[in-house]
ZATOR-156912 format. One record per residue: residue number from 1; residue in one letter; y, z, x of N, C-alpha, C, CB in turn. Coordinates in Angstrom, 3 decimals, decimal comma. Glycine has a CB too. Example, Ala and Ser with C-alpha at 12.3 -4.5 7.8 and 13.67 -1.06 7.14 Angstrom:
<atom torvo="1" sevo="a" n_north="-5,690" n_up="7,800" n_east="13,190" ca_north="-4,500" ca_up="7,800" ca_east="12,300" c_north="-3,300" c_up="7,800" c_east="13,200" cb_north="-4,473" cb_up="9,046" cb_east="11,308"/>
<atom torvo="2" sevo="s" n_north="-2,250" n_up="7,080" n_east="12,850" ca_north="-1,060" ca_up="7,140" ca_east="13,670" c_north="0,030" c_up="7,870" c_east="12,900" cb_north="-0,598" cb_up="5,725" cb_east="14,084"/>
This chain:
<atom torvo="1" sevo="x" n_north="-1,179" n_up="0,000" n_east="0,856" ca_north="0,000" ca_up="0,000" ca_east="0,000" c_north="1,234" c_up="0,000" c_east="0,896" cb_north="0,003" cb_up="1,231" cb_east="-0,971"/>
<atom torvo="2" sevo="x" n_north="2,114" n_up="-0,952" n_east="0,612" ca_north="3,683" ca_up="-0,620" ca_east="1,202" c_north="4,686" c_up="-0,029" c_east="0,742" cb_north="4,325" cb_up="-1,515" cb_east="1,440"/>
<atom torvo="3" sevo="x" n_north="5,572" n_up="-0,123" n_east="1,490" ca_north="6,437" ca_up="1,152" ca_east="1,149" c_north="7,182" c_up="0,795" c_east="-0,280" cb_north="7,657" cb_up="1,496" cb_east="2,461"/>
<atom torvo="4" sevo="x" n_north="7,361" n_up="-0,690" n_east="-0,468" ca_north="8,188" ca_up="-1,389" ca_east="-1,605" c_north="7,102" c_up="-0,977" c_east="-2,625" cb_north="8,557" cb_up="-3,220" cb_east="-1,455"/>
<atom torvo="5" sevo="x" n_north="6,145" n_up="-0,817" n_east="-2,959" ca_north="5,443" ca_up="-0,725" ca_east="-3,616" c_north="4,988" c_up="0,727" c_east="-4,260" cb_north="4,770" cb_up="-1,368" cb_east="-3,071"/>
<atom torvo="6" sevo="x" n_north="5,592" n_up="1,675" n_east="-3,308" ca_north="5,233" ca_up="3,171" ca_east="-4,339" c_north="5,601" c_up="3,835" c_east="-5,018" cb_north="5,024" cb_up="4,023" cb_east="-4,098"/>
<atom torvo="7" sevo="x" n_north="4,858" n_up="3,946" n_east="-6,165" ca_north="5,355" ca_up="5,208" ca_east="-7,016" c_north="6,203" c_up="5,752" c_east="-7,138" cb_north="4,999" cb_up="6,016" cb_east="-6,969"/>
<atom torvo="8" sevo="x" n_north="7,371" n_up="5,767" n_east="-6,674" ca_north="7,998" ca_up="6,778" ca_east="-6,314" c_north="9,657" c_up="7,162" c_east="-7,125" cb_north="8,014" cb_up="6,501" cb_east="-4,835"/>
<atom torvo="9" sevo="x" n_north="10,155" n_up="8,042" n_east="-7,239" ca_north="11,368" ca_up="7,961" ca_east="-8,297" c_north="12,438" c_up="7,304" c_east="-7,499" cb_north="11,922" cb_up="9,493" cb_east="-8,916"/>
<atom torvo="10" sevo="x" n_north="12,993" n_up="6,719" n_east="-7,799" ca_north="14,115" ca_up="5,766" ca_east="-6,561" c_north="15,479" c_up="6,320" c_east="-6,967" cb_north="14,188" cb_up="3,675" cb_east="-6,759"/>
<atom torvo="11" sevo="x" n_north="15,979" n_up="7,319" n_east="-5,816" ca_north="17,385" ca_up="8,281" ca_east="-6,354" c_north="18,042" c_up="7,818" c_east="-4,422" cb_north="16,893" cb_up="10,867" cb_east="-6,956"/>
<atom torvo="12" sevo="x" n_north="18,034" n_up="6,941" n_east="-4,154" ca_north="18,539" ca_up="6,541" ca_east="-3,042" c_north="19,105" c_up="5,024" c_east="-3,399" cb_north="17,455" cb_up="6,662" cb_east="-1,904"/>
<atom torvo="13" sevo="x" n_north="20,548" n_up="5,126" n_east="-3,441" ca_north="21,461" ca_up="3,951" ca_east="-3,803" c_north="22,031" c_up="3,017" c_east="-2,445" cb_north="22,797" cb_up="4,632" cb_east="-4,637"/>
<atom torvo="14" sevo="x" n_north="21,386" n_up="2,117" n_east="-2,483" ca_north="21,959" ca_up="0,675" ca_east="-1,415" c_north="22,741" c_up="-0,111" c_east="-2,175" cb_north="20,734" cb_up="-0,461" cb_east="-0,792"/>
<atom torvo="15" sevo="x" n_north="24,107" n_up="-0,187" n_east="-1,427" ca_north="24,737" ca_up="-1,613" ca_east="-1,863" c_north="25,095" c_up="-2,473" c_east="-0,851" cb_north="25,962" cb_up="-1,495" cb_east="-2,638"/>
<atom torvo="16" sevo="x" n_north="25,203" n_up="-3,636" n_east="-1,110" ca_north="25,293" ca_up="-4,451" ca_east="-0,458" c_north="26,323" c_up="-5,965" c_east="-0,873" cb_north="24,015" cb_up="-4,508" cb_east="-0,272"/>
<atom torvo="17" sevo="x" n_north="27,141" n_up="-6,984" n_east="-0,330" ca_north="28,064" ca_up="-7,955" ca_east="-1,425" c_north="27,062" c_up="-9,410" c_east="-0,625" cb_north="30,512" cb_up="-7,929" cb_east="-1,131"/>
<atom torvo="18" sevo="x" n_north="27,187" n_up="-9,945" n_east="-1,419" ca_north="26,724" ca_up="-11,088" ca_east="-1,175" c_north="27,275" c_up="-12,532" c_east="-1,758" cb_north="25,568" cb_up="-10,877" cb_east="-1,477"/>
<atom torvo="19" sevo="x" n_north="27,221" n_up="-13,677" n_east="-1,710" ca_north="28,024" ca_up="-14,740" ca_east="-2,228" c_north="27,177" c_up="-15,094" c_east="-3,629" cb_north="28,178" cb_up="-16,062" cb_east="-1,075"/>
<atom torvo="20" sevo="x" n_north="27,974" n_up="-15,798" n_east="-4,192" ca_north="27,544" ca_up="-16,605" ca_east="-5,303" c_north="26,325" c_up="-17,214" c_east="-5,181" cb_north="28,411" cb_up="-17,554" cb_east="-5,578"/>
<atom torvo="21" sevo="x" n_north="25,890" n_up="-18,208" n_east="-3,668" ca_north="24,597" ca_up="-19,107" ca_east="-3,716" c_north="23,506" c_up="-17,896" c_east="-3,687" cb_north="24,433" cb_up="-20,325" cb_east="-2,275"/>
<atom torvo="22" sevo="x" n_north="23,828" n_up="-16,777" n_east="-2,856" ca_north="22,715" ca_up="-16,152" ca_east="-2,418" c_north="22,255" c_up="-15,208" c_east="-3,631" cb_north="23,013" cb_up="-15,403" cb_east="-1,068"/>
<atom torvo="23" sevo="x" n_north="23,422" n_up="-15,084" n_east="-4,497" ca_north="22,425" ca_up="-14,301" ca_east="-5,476" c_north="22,163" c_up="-15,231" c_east="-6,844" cb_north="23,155" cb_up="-12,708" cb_east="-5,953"/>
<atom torvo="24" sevo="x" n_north="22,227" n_up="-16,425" n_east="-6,762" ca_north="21,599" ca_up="-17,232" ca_east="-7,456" c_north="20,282" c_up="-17,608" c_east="-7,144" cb_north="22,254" cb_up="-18,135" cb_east="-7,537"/>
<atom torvo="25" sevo="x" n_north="20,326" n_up="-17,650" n_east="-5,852" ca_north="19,176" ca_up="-18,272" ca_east="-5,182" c_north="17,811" c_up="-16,858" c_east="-5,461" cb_north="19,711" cb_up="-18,669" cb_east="-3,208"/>
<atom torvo="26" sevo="x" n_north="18,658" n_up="-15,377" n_east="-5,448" ca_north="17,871" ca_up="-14,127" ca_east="-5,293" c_north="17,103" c_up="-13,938" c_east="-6,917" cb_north="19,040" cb_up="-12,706" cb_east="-4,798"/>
<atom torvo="27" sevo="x" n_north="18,146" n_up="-14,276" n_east="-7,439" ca_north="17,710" ca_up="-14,338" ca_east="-8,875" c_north="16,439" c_up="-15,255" c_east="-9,657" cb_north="18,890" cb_up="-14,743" cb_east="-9,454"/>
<atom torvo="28" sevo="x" n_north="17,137" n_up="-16,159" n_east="-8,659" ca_north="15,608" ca_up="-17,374" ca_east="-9,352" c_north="14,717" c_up="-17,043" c_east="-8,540" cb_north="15,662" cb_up="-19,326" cb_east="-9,258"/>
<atom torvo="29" sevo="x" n_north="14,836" n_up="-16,624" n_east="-7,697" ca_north="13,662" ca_up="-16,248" ca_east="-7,137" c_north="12,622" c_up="-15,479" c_east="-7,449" cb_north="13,877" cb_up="-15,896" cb_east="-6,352"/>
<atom torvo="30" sevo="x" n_north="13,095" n_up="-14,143" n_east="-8,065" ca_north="13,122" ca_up="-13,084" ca_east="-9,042" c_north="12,343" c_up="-13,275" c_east="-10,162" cb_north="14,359" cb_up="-12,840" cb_east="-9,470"/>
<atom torvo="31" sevo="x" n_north="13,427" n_up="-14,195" n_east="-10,653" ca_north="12,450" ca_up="-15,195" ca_east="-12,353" c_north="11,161" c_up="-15,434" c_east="-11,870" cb_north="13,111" cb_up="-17,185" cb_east="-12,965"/>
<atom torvo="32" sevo="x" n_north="11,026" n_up="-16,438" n_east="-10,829" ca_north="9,488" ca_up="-16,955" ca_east="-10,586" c_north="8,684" c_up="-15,769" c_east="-10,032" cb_north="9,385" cb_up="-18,273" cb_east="-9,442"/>
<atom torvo="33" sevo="x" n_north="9,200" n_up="-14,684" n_east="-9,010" ca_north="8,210" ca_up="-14,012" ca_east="-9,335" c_north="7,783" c_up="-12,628" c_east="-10,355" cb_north="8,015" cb_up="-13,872" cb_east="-8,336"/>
<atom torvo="34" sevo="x" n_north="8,815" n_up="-13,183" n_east="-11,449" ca_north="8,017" ca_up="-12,155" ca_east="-12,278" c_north="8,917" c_up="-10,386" c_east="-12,107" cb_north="6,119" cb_up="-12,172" cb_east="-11,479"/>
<atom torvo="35" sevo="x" n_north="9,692" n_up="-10,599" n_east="-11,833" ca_north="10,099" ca_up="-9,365" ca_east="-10,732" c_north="11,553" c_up="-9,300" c_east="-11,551" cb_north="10,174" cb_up="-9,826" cb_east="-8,634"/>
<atom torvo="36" sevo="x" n_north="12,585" n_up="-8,233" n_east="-11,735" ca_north="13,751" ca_up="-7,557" ca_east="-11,559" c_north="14,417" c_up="-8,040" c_east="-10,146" cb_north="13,446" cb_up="-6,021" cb_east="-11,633"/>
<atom torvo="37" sevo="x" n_north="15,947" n_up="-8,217" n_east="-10,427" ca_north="15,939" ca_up="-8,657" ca_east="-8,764" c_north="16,105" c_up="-7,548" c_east="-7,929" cb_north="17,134" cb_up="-9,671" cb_east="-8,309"/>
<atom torvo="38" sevo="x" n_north="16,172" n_up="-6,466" n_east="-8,446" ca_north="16,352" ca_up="-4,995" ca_east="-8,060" c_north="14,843" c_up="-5,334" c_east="-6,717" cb_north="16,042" cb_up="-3,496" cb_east="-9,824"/>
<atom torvo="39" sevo="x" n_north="13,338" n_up="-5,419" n_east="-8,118" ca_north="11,845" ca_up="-5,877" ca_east="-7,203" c_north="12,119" c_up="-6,182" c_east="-6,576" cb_north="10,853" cb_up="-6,665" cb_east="-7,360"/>
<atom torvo="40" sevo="x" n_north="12,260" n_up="-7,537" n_east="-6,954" ca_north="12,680" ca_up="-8,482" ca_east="-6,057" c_north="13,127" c_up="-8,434" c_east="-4,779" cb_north="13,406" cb_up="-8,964" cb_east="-6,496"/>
<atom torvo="41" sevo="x" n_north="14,411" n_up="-7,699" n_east="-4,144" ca_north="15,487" ca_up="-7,754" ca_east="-3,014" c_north="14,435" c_up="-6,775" c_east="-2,521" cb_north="17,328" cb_up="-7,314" cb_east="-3,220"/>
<atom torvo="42" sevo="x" n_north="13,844" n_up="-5,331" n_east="-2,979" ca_north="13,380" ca_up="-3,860" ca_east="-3,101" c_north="11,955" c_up="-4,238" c_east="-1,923" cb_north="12,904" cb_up="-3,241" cb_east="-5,131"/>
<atom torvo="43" sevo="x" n_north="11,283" n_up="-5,436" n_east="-2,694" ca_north="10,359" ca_up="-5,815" ca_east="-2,370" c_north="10,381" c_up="-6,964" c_east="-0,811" cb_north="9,950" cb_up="-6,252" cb_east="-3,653"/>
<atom torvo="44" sevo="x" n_north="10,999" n_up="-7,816" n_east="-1,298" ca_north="11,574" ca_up="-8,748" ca_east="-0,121" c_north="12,101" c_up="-7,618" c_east="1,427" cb_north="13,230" cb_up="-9,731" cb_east="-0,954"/>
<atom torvo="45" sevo="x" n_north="12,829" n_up="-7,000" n_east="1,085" ca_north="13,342" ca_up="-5,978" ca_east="2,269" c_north="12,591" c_up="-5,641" c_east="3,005" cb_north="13,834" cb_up="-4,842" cb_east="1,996"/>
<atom torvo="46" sevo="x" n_north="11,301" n_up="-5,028" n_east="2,376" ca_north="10,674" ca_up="-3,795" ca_east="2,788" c_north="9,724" c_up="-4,416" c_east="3,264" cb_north="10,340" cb_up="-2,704" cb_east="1,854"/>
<atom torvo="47" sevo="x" n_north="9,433" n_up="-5,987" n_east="2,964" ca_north="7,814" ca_up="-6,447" ca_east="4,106" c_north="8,764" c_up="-7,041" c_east="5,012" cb_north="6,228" cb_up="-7,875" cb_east="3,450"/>
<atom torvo="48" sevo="x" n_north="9,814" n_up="-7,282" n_east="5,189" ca_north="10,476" ca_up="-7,609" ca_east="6,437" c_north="11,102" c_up="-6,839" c_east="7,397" cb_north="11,258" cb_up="-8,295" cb_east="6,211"/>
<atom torvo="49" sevo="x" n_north="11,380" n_up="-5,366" n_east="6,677" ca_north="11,488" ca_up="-4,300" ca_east="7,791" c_north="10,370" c_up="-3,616" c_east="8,338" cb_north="12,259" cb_up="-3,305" cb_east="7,390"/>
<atom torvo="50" sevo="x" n_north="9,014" n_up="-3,647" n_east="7,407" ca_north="7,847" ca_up="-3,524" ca_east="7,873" c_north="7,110" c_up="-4,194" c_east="9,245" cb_north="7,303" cb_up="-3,825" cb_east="6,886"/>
<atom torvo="51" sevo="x" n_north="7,816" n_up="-5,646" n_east="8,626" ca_north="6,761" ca_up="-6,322" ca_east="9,999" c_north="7,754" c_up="-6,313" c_east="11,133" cb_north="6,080" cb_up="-8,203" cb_east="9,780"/>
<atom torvo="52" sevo="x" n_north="9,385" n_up="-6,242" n_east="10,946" ca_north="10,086" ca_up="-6,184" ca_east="12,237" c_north="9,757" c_up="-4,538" c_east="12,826" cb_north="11,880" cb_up="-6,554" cb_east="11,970"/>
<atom torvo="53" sevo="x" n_north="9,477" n_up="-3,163" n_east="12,614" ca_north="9,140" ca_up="-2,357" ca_east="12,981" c_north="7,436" c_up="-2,698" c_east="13,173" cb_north="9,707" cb_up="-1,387" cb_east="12,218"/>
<atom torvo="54" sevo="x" n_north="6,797" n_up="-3,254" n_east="13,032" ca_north="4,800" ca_up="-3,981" ca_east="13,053" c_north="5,505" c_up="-4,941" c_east="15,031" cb_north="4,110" cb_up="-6,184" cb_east="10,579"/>
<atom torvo="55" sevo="x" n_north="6,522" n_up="-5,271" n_east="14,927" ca_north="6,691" ca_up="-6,253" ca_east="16,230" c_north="6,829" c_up="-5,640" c_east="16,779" cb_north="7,493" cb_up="-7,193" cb_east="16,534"/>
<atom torvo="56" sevo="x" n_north="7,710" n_up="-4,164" n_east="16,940" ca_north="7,979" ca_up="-3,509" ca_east="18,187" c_north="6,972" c_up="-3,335" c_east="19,228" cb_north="8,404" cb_up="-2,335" cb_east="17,921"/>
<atom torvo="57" sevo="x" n_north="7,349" n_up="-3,660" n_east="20,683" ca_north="6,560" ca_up="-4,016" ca_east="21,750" c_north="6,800" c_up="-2,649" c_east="22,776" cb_north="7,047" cb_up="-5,579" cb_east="22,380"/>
<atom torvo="58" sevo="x" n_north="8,220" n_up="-2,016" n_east="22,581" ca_north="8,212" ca_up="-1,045" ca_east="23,479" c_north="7,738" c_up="0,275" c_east="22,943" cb_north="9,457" cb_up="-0,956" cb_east="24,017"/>
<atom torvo="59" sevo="x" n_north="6,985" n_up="0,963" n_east="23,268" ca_north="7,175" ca_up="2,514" ca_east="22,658" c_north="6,752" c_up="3,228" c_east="23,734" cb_north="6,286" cb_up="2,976" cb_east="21,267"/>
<atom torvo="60" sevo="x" n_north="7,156" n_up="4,915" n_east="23,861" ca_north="7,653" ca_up="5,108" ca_east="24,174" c_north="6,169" c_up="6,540" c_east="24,873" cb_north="8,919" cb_up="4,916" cb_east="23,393"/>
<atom torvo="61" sevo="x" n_north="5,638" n_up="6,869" n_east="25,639" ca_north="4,556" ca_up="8,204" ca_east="26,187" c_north="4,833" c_up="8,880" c_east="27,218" cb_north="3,207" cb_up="7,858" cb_east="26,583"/>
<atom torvo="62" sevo="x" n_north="4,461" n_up="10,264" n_east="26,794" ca_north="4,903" ca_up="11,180" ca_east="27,275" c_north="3,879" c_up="11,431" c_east="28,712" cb_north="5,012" cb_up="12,222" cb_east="26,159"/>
<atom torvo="63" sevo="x" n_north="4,063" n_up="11,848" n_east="29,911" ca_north="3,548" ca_up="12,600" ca_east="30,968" c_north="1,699" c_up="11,773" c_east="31,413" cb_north="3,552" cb_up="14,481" cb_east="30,270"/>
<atom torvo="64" sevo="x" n_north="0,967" n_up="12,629" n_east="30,811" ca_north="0,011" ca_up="12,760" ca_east="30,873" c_north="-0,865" c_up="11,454" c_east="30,383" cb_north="-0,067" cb_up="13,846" cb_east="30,380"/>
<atom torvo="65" sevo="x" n_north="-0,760" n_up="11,322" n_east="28,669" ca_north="-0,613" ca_up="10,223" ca_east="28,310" c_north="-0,667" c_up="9,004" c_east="28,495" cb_north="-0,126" cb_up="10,262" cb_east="28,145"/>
<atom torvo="66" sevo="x" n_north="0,695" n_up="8,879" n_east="29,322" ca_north="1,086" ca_up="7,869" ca_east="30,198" c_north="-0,264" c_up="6,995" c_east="30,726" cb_north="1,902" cb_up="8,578" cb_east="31,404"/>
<atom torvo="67" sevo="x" n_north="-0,678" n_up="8,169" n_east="31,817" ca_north="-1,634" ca_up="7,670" ca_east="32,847" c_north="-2,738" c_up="7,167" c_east="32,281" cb_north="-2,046" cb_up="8,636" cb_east="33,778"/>
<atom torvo="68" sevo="x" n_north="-3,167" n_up="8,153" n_east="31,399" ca_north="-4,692" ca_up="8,121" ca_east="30,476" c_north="-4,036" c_up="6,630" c_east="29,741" cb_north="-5,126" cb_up="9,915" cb_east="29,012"/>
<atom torvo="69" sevo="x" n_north="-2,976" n_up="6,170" n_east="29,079" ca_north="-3,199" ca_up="4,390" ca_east="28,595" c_north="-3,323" c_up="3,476" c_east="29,615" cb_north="-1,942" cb_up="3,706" cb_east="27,780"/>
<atom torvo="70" sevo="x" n_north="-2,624" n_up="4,191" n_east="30,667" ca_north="-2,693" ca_up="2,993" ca_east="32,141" c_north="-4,032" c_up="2,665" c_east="32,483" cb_north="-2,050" cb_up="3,627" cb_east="33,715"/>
<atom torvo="71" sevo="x" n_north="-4,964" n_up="3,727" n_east="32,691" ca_north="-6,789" ca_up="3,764" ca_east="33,242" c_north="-6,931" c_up="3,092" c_east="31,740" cb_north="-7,933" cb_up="5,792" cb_east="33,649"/>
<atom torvo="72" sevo="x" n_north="-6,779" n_up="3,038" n_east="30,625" ca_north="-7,105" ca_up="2,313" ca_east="29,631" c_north="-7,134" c_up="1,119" c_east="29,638" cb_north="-6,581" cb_up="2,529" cb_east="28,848"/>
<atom torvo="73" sevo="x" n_north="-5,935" n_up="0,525" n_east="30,056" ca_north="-5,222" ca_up="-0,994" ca_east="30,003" c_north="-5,989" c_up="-1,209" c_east="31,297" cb_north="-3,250" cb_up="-1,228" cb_east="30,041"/>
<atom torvo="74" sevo="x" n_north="-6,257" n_up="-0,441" n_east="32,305" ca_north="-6,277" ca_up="-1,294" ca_east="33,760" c_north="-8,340" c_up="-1,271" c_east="33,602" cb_north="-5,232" cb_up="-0,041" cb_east="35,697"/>
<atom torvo="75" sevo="x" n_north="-8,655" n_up="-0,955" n_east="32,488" ca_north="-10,778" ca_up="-0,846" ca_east="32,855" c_north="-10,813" c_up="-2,063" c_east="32,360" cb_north="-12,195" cb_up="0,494" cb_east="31,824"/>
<atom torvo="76" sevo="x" n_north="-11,948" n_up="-2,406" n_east="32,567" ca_north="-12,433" ca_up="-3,888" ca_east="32,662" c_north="-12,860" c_up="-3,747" c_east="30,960" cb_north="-13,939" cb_up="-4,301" cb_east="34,044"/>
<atom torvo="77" sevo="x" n_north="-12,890" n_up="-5,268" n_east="30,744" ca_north="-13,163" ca_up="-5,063" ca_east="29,038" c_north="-14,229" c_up="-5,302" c_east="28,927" cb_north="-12,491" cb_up="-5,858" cb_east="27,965"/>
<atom torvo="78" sevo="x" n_north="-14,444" n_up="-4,321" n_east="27,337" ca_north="-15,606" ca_up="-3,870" ca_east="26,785" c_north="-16,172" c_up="-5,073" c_east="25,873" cb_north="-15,334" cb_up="-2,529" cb_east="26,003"/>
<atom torvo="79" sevo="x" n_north="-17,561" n_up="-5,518" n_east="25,580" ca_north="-17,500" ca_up="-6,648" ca_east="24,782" c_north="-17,928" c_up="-5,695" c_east="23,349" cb_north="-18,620" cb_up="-8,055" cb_east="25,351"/>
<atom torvo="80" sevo="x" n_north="-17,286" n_up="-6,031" n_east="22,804" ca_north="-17,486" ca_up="-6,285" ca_east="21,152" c_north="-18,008" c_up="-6,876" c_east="20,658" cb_north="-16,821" cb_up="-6,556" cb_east="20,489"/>
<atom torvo="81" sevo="x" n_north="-18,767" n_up="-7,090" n_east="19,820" ca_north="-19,542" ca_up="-7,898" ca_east="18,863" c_north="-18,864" c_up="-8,175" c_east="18,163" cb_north="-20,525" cb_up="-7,512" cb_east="18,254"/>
<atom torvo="82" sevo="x" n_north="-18,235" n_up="-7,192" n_east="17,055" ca_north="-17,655" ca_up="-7,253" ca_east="15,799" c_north="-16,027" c_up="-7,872" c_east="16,015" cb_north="-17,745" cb_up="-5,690" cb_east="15,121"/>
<atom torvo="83" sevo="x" n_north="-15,201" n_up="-7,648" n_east="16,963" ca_north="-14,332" ca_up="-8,413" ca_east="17,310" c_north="-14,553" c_up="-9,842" c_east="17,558" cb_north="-13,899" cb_up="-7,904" cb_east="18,195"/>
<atom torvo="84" sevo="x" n_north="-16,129" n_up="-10,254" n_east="17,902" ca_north="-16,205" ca_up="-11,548" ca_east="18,823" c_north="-16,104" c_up="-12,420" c_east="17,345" cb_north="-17,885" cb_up="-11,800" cb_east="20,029"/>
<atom torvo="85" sevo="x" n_north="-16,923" n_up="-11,890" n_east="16,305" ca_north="-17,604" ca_up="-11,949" ca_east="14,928" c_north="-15,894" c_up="-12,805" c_east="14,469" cb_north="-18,245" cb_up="-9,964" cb_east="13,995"/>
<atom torvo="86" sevo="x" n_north="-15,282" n_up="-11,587" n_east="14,540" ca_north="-13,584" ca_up="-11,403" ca_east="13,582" c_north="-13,133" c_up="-12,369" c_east="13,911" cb_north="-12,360" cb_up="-10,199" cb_east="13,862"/>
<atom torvo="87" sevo="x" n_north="-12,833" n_up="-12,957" n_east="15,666" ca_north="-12,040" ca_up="-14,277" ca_east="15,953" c_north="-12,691" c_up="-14,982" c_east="15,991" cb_north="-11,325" cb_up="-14,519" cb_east="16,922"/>
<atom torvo="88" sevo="x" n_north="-13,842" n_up="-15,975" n_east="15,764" ca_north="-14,176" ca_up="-17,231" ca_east="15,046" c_north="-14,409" c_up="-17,252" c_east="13,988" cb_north="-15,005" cb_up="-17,824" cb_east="15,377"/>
<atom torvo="89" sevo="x" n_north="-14,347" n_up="-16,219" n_east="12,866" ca_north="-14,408" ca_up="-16,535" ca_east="12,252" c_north="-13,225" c_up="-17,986" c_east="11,522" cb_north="-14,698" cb_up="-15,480" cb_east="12,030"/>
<atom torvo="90" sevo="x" n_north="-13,580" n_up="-18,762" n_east="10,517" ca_north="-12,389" ca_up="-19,746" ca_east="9,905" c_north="-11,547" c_up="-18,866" c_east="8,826" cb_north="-13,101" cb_up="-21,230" cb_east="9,048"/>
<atom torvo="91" sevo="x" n_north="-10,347" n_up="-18,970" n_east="8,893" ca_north="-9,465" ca_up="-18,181" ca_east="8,361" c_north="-9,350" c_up="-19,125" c_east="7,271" cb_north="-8,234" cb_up="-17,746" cb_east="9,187"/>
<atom torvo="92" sevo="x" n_north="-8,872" n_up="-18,259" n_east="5,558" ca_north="-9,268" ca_up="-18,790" ca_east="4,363" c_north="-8,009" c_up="-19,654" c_east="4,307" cb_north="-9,590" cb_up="-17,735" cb_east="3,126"/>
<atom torvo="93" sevo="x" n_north="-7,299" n_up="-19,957" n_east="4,630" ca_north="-5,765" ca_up="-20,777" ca_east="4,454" c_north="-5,864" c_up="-21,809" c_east="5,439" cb_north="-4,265" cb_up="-19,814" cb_east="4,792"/>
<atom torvo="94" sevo="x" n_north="-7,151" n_up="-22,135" n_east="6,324" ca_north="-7,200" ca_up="-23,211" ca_east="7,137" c_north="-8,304" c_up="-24,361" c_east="6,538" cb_north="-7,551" cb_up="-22,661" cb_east="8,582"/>
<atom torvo="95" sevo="x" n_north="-7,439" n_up="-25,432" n_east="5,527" ca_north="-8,813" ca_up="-26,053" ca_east="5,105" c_north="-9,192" c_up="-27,033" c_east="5,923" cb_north="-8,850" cb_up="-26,626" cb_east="3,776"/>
<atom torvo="96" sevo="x" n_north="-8,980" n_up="-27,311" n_east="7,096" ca_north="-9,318" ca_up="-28,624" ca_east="7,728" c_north="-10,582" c_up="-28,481" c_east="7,894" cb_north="-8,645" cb_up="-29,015" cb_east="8,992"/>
């Protein structure tokens, strides 16, 4: 489940101004999917701040840690089966 998606009572107010095309464009968008454009924007936001925080490359270990991911990253790799399984498999959106 994502975050646009829960339950939850919504008492936290965003505003934001935008032009004429863009909230025409937000709106029909809205219509087709079925959605409030409140959803809509609510929904749109939140898988794109999701996956730009999903990209972050730097983070950040403490001391000890540290070393223990380094001997991690630096051992020779382990074979997997079930990984080997996962990447050939044909992915369902590739019909060639």
């Amino acid at each position: 489940m994502t975050i646009a998606n829960t339950a939850t009572t919504r008492t936290a107010r965003l505003g934001f101004r935008a032009t004429l095309e863009q909230e025409a464009i937000l709106r029909r968008a809205a219509e087709v999917a079925h959605k409030s454009l409140t959803e809509f924007i609510l929904d749109s936001a939140c898988q794109v701040a999701e996956q730009t925080l999903l990209d972050q490359r730097l983070f950040m270990v403490a001391g000890s840690k540290f070393q223990a991911l380094m001997e991690l990253l630096d051992s020779p790799v382990q074979d997997n089966a079930g990984l080997r399984e996962l990447f050939t498999r044909k992915v369902p959106w590739d019909t060639k």
